[in-house]
GUTORVEX-76163 format. One record per atom (N, C-alpha, C): residue in three letters; x, y, z. Coordinates in pm, 1 decimal. Example, Ala and Ser with C-alpha at 12.3 -4.5 7.8 and 13.67 -1.06 7.14 Angstrom:
2
   residuo          X          Y          Z
       ALA     1319.0     -569.0      780.0
       ALA     1230.0     -450.0      780.0
       ALA     1320.0     -330.0      780.0
       SER     1285.0     -225.0      708.0
       SER     1367.0     -106.0      714.0
       SER     1290.0        3.0      787.0
! end
This chain:
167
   residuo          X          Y          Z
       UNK     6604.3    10471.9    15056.2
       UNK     6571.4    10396.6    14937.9
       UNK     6632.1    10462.0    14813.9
       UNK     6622.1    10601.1    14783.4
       UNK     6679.6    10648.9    14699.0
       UNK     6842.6    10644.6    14668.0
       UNK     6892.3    10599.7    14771.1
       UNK     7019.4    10565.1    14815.4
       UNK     7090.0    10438.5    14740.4
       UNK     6993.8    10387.5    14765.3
       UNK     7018.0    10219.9    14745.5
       UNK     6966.6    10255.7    14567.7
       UNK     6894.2    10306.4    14540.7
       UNK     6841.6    10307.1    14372.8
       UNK     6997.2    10369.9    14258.1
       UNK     7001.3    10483.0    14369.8
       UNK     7130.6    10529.1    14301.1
       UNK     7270.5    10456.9    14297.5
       UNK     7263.8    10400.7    14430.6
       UNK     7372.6    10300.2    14418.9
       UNK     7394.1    10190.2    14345.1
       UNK     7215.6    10126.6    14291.1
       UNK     7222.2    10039.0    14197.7
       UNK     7242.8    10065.7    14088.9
       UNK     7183.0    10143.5    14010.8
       UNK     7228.4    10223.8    13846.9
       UNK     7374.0    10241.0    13868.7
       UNK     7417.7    10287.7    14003.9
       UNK     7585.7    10304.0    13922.5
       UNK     7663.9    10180.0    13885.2
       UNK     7638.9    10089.2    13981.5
       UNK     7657.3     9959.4    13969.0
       UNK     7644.5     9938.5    13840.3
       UNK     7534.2     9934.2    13783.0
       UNK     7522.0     9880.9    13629.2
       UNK     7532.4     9987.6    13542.4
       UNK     7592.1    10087.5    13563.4
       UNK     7639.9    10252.9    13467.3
       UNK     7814.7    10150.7    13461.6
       UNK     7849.4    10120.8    13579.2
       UNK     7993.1    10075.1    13596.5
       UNK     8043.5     9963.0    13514.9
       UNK     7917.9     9830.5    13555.8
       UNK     7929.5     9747.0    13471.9
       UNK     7933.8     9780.0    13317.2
       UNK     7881.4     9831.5    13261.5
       UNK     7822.2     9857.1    13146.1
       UNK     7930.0     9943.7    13109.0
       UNK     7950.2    10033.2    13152.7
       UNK     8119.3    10089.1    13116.0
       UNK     8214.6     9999.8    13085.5
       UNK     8242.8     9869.8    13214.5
       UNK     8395.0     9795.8    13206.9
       UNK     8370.9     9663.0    13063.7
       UNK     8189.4     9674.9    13080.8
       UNK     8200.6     9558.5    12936.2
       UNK     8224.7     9635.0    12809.5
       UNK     8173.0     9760.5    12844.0
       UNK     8243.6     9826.7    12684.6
       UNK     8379.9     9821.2    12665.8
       UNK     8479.3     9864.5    12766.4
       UNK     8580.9     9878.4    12764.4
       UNK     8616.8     9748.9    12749.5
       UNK     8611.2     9625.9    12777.8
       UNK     8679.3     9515.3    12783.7
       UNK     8639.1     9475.0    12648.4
       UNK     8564.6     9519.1    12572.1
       UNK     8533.5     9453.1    12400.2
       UNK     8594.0     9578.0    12339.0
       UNK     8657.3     9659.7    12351.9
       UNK     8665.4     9755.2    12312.9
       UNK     8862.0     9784.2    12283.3
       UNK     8867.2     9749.5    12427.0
       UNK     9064.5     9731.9    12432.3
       UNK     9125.0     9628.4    12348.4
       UNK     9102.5     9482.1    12348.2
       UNK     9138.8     9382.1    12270.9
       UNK     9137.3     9428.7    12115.9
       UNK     9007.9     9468.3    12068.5
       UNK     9028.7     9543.9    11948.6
       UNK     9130.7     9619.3    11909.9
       UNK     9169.1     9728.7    11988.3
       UNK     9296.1     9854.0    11948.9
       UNK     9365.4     9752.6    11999.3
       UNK     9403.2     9659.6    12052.9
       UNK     9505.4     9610.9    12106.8
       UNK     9567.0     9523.0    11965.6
       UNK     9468.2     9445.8    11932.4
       UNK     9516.2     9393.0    11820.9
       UNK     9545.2     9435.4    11709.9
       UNK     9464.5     9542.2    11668.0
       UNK     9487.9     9703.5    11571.8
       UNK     9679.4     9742.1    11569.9
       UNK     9710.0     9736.4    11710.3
       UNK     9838.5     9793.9    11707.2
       UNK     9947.3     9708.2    11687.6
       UNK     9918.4     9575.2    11747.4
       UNK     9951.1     9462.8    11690.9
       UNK     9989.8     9458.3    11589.9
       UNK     9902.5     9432.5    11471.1
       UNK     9856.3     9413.5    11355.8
       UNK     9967.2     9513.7    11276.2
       UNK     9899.4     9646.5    11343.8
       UNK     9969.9     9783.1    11278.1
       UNK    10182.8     9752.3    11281.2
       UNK    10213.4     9701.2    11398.5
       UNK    10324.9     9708.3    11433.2
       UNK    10385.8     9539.4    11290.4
       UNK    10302.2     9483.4    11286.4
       UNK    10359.4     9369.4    11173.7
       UNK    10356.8     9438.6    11029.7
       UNK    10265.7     9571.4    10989.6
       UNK    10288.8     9628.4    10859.1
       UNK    10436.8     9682.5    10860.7
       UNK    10457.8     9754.9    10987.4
       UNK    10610.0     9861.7    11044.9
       UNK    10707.9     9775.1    10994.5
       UNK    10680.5     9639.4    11044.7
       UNK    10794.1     9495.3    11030.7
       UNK    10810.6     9515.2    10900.3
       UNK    10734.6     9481.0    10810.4
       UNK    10713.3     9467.4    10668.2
       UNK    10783.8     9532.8    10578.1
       UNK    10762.0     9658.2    10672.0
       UNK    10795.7     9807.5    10607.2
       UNK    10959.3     9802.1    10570.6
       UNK    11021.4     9788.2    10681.9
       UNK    11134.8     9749.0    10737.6
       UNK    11257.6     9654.5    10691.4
       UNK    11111.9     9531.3    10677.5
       UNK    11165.3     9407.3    10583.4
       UNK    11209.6     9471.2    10456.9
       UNK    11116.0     9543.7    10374.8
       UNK    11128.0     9609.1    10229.7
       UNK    11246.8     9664.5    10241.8
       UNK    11260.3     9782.5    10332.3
       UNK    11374.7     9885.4    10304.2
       UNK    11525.8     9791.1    10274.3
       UNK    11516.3     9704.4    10376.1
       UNK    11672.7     9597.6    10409.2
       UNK    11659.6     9521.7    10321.1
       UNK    11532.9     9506.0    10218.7
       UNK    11557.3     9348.9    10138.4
       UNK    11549.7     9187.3    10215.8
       UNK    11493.2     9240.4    10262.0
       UNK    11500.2     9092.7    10375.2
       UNK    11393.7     8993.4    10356.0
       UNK    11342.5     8925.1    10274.4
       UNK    11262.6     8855.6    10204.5
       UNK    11198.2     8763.1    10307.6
       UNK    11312.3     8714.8    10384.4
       UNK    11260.5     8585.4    10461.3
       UNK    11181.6     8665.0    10585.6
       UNK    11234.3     8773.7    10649.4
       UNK    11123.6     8832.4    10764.6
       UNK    10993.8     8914.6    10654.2
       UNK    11021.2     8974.6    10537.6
       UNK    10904.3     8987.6    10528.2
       UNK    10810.3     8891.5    10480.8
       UNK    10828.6     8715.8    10415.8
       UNK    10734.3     8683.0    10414.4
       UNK    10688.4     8581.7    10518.4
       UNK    10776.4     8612.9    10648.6
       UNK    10728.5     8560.2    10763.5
       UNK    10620.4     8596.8    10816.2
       UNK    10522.5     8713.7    10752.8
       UNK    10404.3     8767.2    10818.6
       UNK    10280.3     8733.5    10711.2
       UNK    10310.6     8608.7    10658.0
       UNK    10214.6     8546.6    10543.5
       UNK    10190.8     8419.8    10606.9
       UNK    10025.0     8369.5    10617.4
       UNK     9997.7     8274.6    10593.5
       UNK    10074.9     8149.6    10506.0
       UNK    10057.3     8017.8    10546.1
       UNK    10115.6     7941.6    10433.1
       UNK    10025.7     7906.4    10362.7
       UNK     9831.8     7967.0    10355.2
       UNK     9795.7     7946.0    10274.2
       UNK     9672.4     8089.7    10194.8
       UNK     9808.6     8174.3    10239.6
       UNK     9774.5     8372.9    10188.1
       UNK     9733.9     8339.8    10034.2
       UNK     9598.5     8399.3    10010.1
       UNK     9589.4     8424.4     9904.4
       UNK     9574.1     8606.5     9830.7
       UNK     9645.4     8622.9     9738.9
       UNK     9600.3     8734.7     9720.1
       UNK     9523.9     8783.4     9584.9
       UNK     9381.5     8884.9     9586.9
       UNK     9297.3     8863.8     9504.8
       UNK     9358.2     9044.3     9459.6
       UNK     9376.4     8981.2     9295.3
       UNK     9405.1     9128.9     9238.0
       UNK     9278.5     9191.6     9190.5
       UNK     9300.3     9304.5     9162.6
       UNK     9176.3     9418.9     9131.8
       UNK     9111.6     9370.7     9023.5
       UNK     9179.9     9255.3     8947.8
       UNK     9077.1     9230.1     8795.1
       UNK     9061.8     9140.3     8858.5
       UNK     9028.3     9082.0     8959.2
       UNK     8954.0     8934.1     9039.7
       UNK     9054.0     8831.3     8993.0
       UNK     9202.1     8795.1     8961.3
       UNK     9288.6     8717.7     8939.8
       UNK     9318.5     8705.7     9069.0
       UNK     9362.2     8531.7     9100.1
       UNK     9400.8     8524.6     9258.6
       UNK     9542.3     8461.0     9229.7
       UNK     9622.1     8517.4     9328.4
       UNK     9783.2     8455.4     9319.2
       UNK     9791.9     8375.4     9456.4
       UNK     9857.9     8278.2     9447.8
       UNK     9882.0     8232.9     9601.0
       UNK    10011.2     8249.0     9652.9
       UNK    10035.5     8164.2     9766.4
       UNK    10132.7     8249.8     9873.0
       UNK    10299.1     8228.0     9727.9
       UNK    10310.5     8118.5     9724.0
       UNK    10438.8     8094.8     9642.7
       UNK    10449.8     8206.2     9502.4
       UNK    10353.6     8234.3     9432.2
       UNK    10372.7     8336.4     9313.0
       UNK    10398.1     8477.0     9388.0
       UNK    10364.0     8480.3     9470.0
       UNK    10369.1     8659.0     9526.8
       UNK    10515.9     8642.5     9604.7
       UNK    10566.1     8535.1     9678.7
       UNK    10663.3     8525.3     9711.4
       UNK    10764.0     8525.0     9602.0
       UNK    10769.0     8445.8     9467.2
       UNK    10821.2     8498.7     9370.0
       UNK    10856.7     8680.7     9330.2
       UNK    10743.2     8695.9     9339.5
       UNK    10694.8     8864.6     9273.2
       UNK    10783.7     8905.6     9406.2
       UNK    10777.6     8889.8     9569.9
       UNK    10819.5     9028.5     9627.0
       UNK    10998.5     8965.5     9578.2
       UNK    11023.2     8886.1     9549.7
       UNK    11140.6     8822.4     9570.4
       UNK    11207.2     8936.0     9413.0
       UNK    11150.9     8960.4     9304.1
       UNK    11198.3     8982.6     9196.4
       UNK    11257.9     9137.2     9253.6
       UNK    11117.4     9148.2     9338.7
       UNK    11140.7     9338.8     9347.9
       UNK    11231.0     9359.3     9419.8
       UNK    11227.0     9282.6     9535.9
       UNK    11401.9     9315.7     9623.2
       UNK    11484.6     9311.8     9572.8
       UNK    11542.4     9196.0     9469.1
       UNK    11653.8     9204.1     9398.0
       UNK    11648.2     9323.4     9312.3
       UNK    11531.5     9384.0     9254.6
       UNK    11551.9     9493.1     9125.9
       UNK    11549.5     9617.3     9208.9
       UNK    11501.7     9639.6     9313.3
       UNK    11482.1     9750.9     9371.6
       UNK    11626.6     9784.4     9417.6
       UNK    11694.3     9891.3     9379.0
       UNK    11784.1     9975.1     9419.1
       UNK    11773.4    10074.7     9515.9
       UNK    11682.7    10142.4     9577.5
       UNK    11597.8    10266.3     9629.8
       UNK    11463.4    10268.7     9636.1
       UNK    11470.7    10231.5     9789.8
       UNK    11302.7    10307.8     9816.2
       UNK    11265.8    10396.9     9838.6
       UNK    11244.3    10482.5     9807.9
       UNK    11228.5    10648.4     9798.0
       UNK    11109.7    10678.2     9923.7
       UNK    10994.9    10596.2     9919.0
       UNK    10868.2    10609.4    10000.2
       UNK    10790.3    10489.0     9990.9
       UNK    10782.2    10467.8    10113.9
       UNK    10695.2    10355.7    10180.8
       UNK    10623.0    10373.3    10290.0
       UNK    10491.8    10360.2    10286.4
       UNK    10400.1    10399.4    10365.2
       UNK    10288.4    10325.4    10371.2
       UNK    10194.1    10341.9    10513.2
       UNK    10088.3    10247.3    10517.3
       UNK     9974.5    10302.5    10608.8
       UNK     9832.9    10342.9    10600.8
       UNK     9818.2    10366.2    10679.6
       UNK     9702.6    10266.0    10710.0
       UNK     9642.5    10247.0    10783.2
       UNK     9526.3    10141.7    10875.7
       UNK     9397.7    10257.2    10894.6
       UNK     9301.0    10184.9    10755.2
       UNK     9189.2    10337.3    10755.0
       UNK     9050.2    10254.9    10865.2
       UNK     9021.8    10139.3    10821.2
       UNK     8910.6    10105.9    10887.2
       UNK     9011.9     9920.2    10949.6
       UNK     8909.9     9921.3    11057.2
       UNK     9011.1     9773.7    11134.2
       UNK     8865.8     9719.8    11217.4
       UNK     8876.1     9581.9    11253.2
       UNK     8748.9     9499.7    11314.0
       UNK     8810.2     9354.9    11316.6
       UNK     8770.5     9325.7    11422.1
       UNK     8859.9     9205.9    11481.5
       UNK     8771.3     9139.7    11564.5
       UNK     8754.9     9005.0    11562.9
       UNK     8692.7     8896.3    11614.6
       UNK     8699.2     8785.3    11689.3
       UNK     8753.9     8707.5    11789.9
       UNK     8852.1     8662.7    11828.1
       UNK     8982.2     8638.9    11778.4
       UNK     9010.0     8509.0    11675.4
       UNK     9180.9     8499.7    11636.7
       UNK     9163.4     8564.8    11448.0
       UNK     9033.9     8662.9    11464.8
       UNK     9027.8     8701.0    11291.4
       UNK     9025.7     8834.0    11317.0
       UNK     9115.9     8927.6    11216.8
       UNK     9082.3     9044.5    11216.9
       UNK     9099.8     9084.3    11035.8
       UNK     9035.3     9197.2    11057.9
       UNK     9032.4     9231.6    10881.6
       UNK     9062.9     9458.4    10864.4
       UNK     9167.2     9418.2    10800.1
       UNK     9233.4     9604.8    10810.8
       UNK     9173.4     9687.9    10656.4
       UNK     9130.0     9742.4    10658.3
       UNK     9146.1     9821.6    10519.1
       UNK     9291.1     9918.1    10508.4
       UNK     9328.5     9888.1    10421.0
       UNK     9484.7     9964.3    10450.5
       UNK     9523.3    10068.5    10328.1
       UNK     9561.5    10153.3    10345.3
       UNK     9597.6    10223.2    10214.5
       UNK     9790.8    10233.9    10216.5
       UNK     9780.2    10186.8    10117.2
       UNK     9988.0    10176.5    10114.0
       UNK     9997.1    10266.5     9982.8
       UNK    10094.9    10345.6     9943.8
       UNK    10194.3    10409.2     9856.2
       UNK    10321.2    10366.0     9869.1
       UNK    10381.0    10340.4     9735.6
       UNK    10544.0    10317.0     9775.6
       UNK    10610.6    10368.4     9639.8
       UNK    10709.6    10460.1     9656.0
       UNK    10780.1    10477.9     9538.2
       UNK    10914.5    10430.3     9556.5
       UNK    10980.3    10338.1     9402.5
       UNK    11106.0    10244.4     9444.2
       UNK    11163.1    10301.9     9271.7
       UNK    11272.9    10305.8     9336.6
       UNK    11371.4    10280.4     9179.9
       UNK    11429.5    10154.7     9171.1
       UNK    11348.9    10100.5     9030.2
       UNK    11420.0     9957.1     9043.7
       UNK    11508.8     9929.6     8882.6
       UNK    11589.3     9869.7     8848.9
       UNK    11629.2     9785.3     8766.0
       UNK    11548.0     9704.1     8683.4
       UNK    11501.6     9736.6     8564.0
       UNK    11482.5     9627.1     8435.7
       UNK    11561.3     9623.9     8270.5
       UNK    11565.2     9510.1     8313.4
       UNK    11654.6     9519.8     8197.0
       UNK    11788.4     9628.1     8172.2
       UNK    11840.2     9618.8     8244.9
       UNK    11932.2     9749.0     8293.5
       UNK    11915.3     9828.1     8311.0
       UNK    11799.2     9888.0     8264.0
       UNK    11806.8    10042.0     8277.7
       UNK    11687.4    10080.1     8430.3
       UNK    11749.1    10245.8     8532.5
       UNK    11685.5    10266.4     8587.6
       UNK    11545.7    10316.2     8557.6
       UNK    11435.1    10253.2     8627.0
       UNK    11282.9    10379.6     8648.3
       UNK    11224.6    10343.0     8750.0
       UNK    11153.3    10473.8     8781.7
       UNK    11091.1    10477.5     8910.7
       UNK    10948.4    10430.6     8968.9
       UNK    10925.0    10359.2     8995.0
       UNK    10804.4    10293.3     8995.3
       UNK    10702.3    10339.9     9131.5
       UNK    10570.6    10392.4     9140.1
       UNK    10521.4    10417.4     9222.3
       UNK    10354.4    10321.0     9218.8
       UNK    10317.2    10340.1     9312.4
       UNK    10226.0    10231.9     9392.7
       UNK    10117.2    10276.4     9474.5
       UNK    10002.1    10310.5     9414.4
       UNK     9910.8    10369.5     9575.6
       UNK     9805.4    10255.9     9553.0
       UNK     9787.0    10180.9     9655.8
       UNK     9695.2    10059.4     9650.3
       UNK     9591.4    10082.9     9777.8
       UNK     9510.0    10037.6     9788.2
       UNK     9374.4    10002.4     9899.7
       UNK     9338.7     9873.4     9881.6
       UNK     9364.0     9794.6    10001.4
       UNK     9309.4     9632.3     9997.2
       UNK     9257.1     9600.8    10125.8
       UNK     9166.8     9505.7    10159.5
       UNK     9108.8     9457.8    10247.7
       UNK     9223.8     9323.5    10301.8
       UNK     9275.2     9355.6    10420.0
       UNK     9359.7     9237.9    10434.9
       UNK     9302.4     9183.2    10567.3
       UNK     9310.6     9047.7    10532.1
       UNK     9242.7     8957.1    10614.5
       UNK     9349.1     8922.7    10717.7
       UNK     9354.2     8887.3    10865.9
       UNK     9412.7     8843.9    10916.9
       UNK     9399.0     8687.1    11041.2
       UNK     9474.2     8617.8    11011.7
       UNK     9437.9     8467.1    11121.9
       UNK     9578.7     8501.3    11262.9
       UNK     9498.6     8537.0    11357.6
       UNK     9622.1     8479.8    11477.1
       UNK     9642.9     8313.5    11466.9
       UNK     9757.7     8252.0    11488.2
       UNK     9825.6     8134.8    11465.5
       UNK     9912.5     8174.6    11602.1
       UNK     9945.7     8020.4    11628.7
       UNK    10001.8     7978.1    11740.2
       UNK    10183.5     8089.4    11714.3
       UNK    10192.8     8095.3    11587.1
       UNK    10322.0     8205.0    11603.7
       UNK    10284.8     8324.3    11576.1
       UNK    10173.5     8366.5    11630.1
       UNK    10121.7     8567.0    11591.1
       UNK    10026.3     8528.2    11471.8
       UNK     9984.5     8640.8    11459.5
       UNK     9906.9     8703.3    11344.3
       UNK     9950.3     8695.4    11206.6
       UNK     9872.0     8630.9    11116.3
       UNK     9921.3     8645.1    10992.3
       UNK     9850.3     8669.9    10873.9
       UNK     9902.5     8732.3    10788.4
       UNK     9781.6     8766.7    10673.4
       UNK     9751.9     8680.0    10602.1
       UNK     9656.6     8653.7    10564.6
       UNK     9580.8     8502.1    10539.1
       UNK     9533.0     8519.2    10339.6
       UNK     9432.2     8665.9    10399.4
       UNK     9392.8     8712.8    10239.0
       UNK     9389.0     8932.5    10276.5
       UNK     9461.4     8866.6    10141.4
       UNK     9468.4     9029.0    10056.0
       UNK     9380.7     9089.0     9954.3
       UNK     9275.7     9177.1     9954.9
       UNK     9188.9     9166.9     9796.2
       UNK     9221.6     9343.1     9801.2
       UNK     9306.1     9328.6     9693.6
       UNK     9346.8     9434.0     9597.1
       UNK     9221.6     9568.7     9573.0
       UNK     9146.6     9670.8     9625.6
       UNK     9032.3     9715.8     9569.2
       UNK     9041.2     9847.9     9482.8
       UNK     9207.5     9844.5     9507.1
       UNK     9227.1    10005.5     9447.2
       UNK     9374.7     9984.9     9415.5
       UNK     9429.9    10003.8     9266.9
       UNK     9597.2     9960.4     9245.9
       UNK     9654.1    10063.6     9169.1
       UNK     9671.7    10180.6     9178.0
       UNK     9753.2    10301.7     9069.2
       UNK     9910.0    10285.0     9049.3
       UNK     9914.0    10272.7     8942.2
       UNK    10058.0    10244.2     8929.3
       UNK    10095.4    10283.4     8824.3
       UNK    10241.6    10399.1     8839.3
       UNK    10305.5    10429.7     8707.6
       UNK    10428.1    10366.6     8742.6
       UNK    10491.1    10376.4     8606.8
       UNK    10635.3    10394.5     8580.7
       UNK    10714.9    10505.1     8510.6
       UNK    10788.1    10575.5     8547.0
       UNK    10869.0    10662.8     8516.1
       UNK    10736.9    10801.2     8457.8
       UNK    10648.2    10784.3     8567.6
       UNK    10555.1    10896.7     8552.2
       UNK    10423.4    10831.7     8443.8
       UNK    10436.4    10732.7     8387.0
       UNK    10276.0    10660.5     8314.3
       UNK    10213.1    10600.0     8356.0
       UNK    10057.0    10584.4     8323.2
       UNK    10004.1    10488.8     8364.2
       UNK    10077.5    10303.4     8347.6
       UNK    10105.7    10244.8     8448.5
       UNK    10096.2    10085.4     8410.2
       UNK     9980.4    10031.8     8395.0
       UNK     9941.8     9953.5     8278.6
       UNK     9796.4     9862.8     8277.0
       UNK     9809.9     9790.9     8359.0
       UNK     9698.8     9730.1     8412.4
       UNK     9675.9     9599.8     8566.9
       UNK     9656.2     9497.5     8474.8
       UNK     9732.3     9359.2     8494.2
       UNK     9686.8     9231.4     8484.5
       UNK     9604.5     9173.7     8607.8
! end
């Protein structure tokens, strides 16, 4: 009898293991996923490649800036569009994935990015740097994963070593 008792608990020690693991893998799975479309992004930036990087946007991405102003997908597509053309040098671009949670086709990343770029205004060079924290929302869609919403919670930004004010 003791046989059969022990054999049953492992049974459900086992079960109870493979359901953790099976809610547990899909998560990092999509994490790396997810993680591997920022890499894209990353990538997109360095080459200027506008059209793959805003291939990883919703067509109806909104993004919420730190003073609660919301831009939608076409104004930010404007905005990354200005910086590729002005950006001469990306010096540093980085991203890392601090907290992540995912739900069937929804997942949501807290991300911390830095980027320092030398860009072009008005002719003259300066160096512009970037350390942001945002909550980015994500929808799987029949073509992958896409970022849906962005909310801005943390935006430092100089130029040529000053503070920039946030609109």
């Amino acid at each position: 009898m003791k046989f059969r008792a022990i054999s049953g608990l492992g049974v459900v020690l086992f079960c109870l293991t493979a359901a953790a693991y099976s809610q547990t893998q899909p998560v990092e799975a999509i994490r790396q996923e997810i993680k591997a479309i920022y890499m894209q992004a990353d990538a997109a930036t360095k080459s200027r490649d506008i059209s793959r990087l805003l291939s990883h946007y919703s067509d109806d991405y909104k993004l919420v800036l730190h003073s609660g102003k919301t831009l939608r997908f076409a104004q930010v597509a404007d905005y990354l569009h200005w910086q590729l053309v002005a950006t001469k040098e990306v010096k540093e671009l980085s991203f890392e994935i601090v907290r992540f949670s995912a739900s069937g086709d929804n997942a949501t990343a807290e991300v911390k990015q830095k980027e320092t770029l030398v860009v072009v205004i008005d002719g003259a060079k300066h160096t512009l740097v970037s350390e942001q924290i945002s909550t980015d929302v994500w929808k799987k869609t029949p073509k992958g994963w896409r970022l849906k919403l962005q909310t801005i919670k943390q935006n430092l930004m100089s130029r040529d070593g000053k503070p920039v004010a946030q609109g």
